[in-house]
N, C-alpha and C positions, 0 to 999 in steps of 0.2 A: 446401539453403542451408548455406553453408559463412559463415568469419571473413571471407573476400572476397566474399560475396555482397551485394548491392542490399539495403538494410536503412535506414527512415527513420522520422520520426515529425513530427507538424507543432504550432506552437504559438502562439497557442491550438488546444485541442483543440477547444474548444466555442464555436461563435462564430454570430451572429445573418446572415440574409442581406446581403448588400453588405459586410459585411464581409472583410478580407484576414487571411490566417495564411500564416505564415513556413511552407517546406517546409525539413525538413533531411535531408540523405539523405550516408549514404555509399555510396560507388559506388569500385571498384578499376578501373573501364572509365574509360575517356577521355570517354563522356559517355554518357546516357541517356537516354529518353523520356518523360513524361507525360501521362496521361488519367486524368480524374474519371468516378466511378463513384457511382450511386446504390445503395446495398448492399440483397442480400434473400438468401435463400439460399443457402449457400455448401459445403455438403457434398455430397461426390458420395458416392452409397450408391444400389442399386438401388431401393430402398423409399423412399427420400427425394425431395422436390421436388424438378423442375432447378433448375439454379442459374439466379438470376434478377436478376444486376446488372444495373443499368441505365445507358448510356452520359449523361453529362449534356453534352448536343454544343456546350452555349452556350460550354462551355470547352475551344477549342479544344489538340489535342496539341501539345505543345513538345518540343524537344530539349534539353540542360542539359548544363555540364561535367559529370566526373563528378570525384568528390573522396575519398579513403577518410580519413574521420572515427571517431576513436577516441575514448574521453572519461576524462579522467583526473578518476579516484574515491577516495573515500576524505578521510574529515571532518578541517578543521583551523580556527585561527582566527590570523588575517591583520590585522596593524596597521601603517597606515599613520603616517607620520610622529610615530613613535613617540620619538624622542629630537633634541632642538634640541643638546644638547651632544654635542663629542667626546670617545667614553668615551677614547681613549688619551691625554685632557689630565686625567685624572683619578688617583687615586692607588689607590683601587678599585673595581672595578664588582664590584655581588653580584644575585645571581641565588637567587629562594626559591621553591620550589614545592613540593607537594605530589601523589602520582601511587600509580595503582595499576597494572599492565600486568594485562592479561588472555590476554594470547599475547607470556609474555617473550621464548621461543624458536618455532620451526618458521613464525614469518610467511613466510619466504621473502624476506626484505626485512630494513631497515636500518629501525628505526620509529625516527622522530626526537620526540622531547621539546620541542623551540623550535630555532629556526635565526635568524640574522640574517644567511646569508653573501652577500655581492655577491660575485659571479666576476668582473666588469667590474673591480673594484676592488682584488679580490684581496682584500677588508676580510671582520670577523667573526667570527662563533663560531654553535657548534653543539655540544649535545649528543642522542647517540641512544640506543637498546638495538641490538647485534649480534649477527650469529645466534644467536649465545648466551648472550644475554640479560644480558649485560654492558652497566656504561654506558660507552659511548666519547665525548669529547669532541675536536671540532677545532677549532681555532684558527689562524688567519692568522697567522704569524709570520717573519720573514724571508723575504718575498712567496713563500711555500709554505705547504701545508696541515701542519700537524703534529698527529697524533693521540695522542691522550693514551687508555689502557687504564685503567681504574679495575675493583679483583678482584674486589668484591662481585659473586654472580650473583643477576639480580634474581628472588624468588618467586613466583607465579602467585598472584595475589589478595590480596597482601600491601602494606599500605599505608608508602609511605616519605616522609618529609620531608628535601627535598634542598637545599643551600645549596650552590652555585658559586660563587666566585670566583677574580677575575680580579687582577691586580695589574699594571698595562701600563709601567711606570719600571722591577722586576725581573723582568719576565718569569716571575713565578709563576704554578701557578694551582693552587689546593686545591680542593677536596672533600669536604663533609660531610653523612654520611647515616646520619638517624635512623631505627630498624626500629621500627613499631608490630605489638607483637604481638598476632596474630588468635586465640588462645586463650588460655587458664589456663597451657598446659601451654609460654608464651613468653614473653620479656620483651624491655624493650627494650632496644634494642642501638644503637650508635653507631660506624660509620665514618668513616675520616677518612685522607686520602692526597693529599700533595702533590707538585708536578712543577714542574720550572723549563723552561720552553721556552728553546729555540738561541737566539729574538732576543727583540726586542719587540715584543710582539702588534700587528695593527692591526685595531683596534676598531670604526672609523668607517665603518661600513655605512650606504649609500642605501637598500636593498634594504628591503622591509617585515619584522617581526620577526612570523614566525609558530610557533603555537605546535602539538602534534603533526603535525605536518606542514612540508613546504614549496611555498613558492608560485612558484617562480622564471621559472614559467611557467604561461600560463591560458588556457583555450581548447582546444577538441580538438586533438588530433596525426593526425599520417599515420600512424603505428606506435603498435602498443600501447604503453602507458605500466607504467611499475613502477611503483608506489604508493610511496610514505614513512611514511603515518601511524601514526602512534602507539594502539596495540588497548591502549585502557584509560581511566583517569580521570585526568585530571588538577582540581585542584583547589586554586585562585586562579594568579598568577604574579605575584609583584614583582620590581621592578629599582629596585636603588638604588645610588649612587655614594658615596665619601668621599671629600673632597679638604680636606685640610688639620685633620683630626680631625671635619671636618662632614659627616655622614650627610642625603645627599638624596635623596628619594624622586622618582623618575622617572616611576613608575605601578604602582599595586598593583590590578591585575584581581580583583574580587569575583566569580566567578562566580555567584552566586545571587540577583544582581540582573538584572532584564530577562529573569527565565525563561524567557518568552512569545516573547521574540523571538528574532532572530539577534547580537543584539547582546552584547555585553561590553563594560561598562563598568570605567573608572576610577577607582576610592572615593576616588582621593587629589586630582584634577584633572580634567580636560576629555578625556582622548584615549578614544577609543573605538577596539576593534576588532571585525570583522564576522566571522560563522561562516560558513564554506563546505562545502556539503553534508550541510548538517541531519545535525548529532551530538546526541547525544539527552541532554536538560535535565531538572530534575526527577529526580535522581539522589542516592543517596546517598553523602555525602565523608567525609572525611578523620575528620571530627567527629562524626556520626551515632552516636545511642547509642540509638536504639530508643524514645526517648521519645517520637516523634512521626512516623507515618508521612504526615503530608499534608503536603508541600510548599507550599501557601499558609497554613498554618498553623505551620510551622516556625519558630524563632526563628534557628535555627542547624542545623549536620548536613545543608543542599542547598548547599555550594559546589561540588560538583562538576559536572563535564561527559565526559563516555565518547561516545570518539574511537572510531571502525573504519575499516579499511584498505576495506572493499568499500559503507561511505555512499555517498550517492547523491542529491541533490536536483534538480538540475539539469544533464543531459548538457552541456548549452554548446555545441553543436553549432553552425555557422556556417554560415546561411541559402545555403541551394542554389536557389530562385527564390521569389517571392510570389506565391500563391493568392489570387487576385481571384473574390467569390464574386456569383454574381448574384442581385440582388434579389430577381427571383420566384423562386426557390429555395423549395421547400415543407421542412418541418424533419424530419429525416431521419437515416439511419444512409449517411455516404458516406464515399469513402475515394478517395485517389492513387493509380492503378497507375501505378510507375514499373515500367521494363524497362531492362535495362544489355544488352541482345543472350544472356546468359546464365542471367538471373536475374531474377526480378519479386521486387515484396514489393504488398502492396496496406496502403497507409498509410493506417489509419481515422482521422474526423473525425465530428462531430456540430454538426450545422445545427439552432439554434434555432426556435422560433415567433416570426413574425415580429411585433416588438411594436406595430406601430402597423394588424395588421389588424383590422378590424371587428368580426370574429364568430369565433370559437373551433370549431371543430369540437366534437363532442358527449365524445368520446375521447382520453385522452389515453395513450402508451405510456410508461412510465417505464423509462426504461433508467440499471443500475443501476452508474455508472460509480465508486463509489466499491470498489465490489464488484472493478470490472476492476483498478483501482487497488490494493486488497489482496494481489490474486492476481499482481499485474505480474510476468512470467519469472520464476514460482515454480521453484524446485530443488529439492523433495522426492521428481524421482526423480533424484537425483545422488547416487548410493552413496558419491561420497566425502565426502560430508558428515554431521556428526553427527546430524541428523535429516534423514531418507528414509524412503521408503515402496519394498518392493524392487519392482521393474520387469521389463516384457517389454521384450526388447531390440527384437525384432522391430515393438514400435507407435514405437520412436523414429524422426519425423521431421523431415523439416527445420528446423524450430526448436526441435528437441531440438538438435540439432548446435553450433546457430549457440548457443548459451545457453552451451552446455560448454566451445564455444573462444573465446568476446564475455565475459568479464566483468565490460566495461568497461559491461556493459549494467544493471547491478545486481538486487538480490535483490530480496524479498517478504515481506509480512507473517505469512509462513509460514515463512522461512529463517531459520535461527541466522545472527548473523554469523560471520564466520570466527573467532574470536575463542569461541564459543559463546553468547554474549551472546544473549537476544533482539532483536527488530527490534520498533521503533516504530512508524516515519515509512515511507511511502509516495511515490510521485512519480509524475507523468504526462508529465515533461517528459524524455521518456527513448522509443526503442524499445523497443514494449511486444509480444513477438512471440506470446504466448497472445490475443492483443486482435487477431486476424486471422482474416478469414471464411473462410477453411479451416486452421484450427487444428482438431487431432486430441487430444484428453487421455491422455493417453499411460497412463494411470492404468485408464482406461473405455473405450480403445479407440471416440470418440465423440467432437462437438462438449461443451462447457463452456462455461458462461456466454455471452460475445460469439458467438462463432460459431452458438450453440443459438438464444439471443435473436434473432438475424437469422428464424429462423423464425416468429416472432412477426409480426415486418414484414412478414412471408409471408402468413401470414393474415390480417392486417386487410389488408393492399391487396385480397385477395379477396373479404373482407367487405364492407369497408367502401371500397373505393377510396383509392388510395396519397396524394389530398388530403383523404380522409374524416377523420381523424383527425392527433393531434400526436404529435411525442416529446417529450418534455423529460426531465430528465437530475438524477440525483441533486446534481448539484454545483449546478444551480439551484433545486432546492425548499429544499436549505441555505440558500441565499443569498439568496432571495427570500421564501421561506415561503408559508405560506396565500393569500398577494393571487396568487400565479400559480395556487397548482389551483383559486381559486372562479370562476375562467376553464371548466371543464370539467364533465361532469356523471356521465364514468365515468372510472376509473381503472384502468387495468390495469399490474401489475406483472411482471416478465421471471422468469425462471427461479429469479436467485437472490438476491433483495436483504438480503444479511447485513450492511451497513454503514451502518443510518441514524445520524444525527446528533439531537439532542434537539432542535432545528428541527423535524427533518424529521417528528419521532413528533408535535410540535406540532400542525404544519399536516397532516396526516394526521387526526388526532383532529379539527381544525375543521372538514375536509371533510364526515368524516362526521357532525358534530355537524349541520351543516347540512343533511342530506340528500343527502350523496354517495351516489353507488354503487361499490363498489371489489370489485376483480378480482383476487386475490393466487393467482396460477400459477404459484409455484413452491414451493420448500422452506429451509429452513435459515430464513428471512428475519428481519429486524428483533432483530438478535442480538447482534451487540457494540454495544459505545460507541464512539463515532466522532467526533471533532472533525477540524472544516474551517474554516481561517483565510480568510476573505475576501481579506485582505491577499496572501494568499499558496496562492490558488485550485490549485494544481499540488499542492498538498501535504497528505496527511492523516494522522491520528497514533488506532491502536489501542494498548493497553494491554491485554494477556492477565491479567487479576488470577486468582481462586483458583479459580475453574470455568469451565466450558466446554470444548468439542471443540477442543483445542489440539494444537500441536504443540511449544510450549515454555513455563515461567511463566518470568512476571518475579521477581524479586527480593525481598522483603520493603520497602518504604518506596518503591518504583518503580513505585505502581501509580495516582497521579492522573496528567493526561495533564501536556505542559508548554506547552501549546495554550492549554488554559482550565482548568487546574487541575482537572475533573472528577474522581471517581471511573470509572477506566478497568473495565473487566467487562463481564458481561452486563450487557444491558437488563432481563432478567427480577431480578437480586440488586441491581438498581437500584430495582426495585418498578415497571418499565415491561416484566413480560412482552410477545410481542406477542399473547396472546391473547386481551386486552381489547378490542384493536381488531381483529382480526384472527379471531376464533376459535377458532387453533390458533398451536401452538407446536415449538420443533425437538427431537426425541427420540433422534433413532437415525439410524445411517449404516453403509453395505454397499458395499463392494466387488464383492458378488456379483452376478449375476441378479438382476433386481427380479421385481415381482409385479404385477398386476391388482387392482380394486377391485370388489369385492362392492356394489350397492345396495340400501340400505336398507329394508324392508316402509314404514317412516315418510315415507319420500322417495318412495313410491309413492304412498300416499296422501295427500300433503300438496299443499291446489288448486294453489300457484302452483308448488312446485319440481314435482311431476309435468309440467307445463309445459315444464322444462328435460330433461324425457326424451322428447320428442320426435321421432319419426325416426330412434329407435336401433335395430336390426335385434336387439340383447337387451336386456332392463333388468334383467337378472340380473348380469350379467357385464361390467366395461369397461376398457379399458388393457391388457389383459393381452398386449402385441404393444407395440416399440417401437424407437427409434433408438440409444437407450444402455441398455446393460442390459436391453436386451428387455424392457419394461414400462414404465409410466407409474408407478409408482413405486418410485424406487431413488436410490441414492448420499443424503444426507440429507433427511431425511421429518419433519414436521410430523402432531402429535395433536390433538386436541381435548382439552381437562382443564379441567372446571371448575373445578377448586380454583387453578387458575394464571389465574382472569380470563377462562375464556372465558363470553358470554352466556348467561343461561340459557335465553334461548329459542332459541339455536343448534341447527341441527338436522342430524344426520348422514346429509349423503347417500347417502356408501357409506362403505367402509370396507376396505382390505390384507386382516382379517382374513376377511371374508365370502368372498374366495376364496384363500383359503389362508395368508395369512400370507408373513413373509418368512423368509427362512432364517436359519441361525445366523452366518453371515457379515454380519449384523447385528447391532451391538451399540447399548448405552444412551449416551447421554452422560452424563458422571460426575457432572452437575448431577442427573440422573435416579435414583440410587442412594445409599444409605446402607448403614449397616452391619445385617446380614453382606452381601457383595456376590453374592448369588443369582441365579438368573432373571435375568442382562444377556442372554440374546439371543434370538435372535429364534422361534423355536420353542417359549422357554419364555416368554417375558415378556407381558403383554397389554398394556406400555408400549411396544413396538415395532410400530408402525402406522403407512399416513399415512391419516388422516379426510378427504375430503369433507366441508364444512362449508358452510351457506348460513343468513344470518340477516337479521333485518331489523330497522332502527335507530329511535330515539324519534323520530328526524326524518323518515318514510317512505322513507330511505336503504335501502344494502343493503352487505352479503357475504358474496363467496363464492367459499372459500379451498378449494386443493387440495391441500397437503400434501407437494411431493414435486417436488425440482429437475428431474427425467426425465419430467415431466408432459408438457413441451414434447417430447422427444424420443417421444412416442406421436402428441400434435399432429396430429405433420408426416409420421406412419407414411403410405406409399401418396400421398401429395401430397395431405393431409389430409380424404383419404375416409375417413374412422374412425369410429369412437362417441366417442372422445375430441374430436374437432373438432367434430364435431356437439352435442356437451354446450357445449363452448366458446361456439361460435355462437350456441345458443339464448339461454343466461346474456348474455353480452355485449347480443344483440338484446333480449334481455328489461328488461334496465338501462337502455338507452337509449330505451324503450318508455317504460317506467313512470318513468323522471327525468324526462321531455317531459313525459309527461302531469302530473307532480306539479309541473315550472314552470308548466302553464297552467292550473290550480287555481287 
């Protein structure tokens, strides 16, 4: 898959039977084909199950134009009807803002500061940073553009207060710019440079006044897009006019009002304008003095807002046909294989339970879509960025490619912006090309997350029959809570669910309060803080605070979300470890060869889990054979630790260390260590395990957790003739045994 390949995503992602979603596809052919697919299996490996899509024939194949959709990126904020008067009947217009750049030079681009220029009109003004980090201003004047060079070069992370004016009767226009100095060892400093333009300005723009960025166009392109935006903070914007000695205020934008939304309001009147592709709120400005780092408690110090050229919220892609879904439609993992004659992509979707059936199957599969959401076309193996993980070239595949040369496709909760900034916000409303059922991690040489998970679908259709069971989807236990899982009576989770929502730990907790039984198969899971707006279901917002398995921190005062104000971090520095409900919690992560699990003497003789050893060919030895990393557990692992909340009558099934241990290509996470920093890895440490863990709850509930996102990829070892699937199977059968019988008590 190349920049000209078949590449799409559809929206809604997650949508109920009979329901329709919009297909959006770029296509560089003249037109392409259509067919729905029910998703199961998706890795070819000689040890792995066939692959096992299933044609859904109710929807018949269609043929489609084809159309090549590019999507222009990068945050700005866009006001309409922003001034009733014409500024060149005035005597001055002044312009006041406040701004930090964070990539004054090497954007590659022209980052603009505000714009109001009509080209229809010839009308306007504008000022930017240029390559070299100078500010340039242009102005319409004698129906030409005339650029104005201002010397100051602007400083990387250095905050300025900028006054423009305009003067439209002499064709002036000055320049005054205050330097707040960022240490002791600076003061402040005061520019100031004026220029008479050839004529007289014309001012009177139709066009909407936007601010880092321009809007002059919306909507995908044919051809890739240059971005405009402005990589930094800005913080508030006034315009005001003088005519005749009298200063009128036009609109003076607070940004620190409406943090929650997209919105920007007007402290001085009515005009409102709207944010375009989620720039990140809840920041600190101009003013900010360390007295207060929570933003809903702040008095002053959040008027800011930090712009990047590679934001992202909504691609805007422009509907290639509607997906008309049929009613009996069981809820599922399916997906669109288009075909352009050269190139497929297989466009996943997720089919709810349908809400007005009867009776609930006994199972439910949680697939952990906020998780795909974080990870969306991650670049941490992109060497040219400032955080990377180094790479084999040799596993780069085709949506390695298409990432490197698309992107308009945007980043991940795991990329710096270009800019070096952290990332916040997430989006689904985007080609998400790791969210494909032969996706390779280019990292582990193996399926991740979606692709892995598909295995999952695998064996419960096995088990259980492909209408035995439901899926539902992290974005609906947010949004719904508790009233959807006390529909169910087992819970099983997918490989890797790192992303709940303090919902979702809610209705999780009520399950089990109730007598659930729940199934946690994978590792890392229930680990950051995670907000999800209803309003605005495409979109979700982490905050990296001072611990955890990161790849960047935030900032000092940038650490509640701008979502819901929370405290952004771990679940566990929240005092919601997930070992409370869960068992076990995430420790340690390897790049390397994983390992097998040792069983417990306790796990032998314990009546009901010896139970769950059933039909193993060893009870000494289990996993040690796998699809990624050769073993059932590797890449991030899950312990048992009582002092972090797990049950005390938890009891450990097996255990990494019973057969050996992991290597040194494991280390702790730095939540995991204090000072001196000793024994981080895996050889030395007894904190680097993943437990087998099985307990049982005050409401005759149960779980029973395994420790380790590669569990699945043992699963599916051999087309799950395994001891791993066989443990699987008995636990699962075993929960839905004993929840039956505990409803009919």
């Amino acid at each position: 898959m190349a920049s000209s390949d078949i590449v799409g995503y559809v929206d809604p992602l997650i949508l109920y039977p009979g329901n329709k979603t919009a297909v959006k596809v770029s296509c560089c052919r003249k037109q392409f084909t259509s067919k729905v697919f029910r998703l199961g299996a998706g890795y070819e490996h000689p040890n792995a199950p066939p692959i096992s899509h299933q044609r859904v024939h109710e929807i018949p194949e269609q043929t489609h134009k084809g159309v090549p959709q590019f999507t222009r990126i990068g945050s700005l904020a866009r006001v309409h009807a922003w001034s009733e008067t014409n500024l060149n009947t005035v005597d001055s217009v002044i312009i006041t803002f406040c701004f930090q750049a964070t990539l004054p030079s090497g954007a590659g681009h022209d980052q603009l500061l505000f714009s109001s220029m009509d080209i229809e009109r010839m009308a306007g003004l504008e000022i930017l940073l240029d390559a070299d980090g100078k500010i340039e201003s242009r102005v319409v004047a004698s129906s030409r553009f005339q650029k104005l060079l201002f010397s100051p070069v602007i400083a990387r992370h250095q905050w300025y207060r900028l006054v423009f004016a305009v003067e439209p009767h002499t064709g002036t226009v000055s320049l005054s710019l205050i330097v707040k100095p960022r240490d002791v060892s600076e003061e402040f400093q005061t520019f100031e440079q004026v220029f008479r333009l050839d004529g007289p300005p014309n001012m009177d723009s139709r066009e909407p006044l936007t601010i880092a960025g321009h809007s002059r166009d919306i909507g995908p392109s044919a051809q890739p897009i240059q971005p405009s935006t402005f990589n930094g903070k800005i913080d508030g914007f006034r315009l005001e006019t003088k005519l005749n000695g009298e200063i009128r205020t036009v609109f003076d934008f607070d940004f620190s009002l409406d943090i929650s939304t997209d919105r920007i309001r007007d402290k001085s009147g009515g005009i409102q304008g709207v944010l375009i592709n989620g720039p990140s709120r809840a920041v600190t400005g101009y003013d900010w003095d360390a007295s207060q780092s929570d933003w809903t408690k702040a008095e002053y110090g959040y008027g800011a807002i930090h712009f990047h050229d590679d934001d992202l919220d909504d691609a805007g892609w422009d509907t290639s046909f509607e997906l008309e879904l049929p009613r009996s439609l069981h809820s599922g993992c399916y997906a669109v294989m288009v075909d352009d004659g050269e190139s497929t992509d297989f466009i996943p979707f997720f089919v709810k339970p349908d809400p007005g059936a009867r009776k609930a199957p006994p199972v439910a599969l949680i697939i952990p879509t906020f998780t795909y959401a974080a990870y969306a076309n991650e670049h941490l193996h992109d060497e040219r960025r400032a955080v990377h993980f180094p790479g084999d070239s040799s596993k780069r595949d085709k949506y390695f490619r298409t990432l490197m040369e698309r992107p308009d496709l945007g980043i991940s909760l795991y990329d710096s912006h270009n800019d070096g900034s952290g990332t916040c916000f997430s989006t689904i409303k985007r080609p998400i090309l790791n969210m494909r059922p032969d996706y390779t991690m280019w990292l582990f040489d193996g399926p991740r997350e979606f692709p892995a998970d598909l295995w999952f679908v695998d064996f419960l259709d096995r088990e259980l029959g492909a209408e035995g069971y439901d899926v539902i989807t992290d974005h609906q236990i947010s949004e719904d809570g508790a009233g959807l899982l006390k529909r169910y009576q087992v819970l099983m989770s997918c490989s890797h669910p790192e992303y709940p929502t303090f919902r979702m730990l809610d209705s999780y907790s009520t399950f089990l309060d109730n007598g659930g039984h729940f199934m946690y198969l994978g590792g890392n899971g229930y680990y950051w803080a995670t907000s999800h707006d209803p309003d605005r279901p495409h979109r979700i917002e982490v905050r990296r605070a001072e611990a955890g398995c990161r790849t960047f921190s935030l900032p000092p005062g940038h650490h509640h979300h701008s979502l819901t104000g929370e405290l952004g971090g771990l679940w566990r520095s929240r005092g919601r470890p997930p070992n409370r409900l869960f068992g076990i919690g995430s420790c340690a992560m390897g790049v390397g060869k994983g390992t097998g699990y040792g069983i417990t003497d306790e796990a032998r003789s314990h009546p009901r889990v010896s139970r769950f050893l059933r039909g193993l060919k060893s009870d000494r030895i289990i996993g040690d054979f796998g699809l990624v990393q050769g073993a059932a557990s590797g890449d991030e692992i899950d312990r048992l630790d009582y002092e972090l909340g797990t049950p005390r009558n938890a009891i450990m099934v097996a255990t990494t260390k019973l057969a050996g241990g992991h290597s040194d290509e494991y280390m702790l996470f730095n939540e995991e260590t204090l000072f001196p920093m000793v024994n981080i890895t895996g050889t030395t440490s007894d904190k680097i395990r993943s437990d087998i863990v099985f307990f049982e709850t005050a409401k005759k509930g149960a779980v029973f957790s395994v420790g380790s996102i590669n569990w699945v990829g043992a699963l599916a070892w051999n087309a799950f003739k395994n001891n791993v699937a066989r443990l699987t199977a008995n636990v699962l059968h075993d929960f839905i045994h004993e929840s039956s019988a505990g409803k009919d008590r």
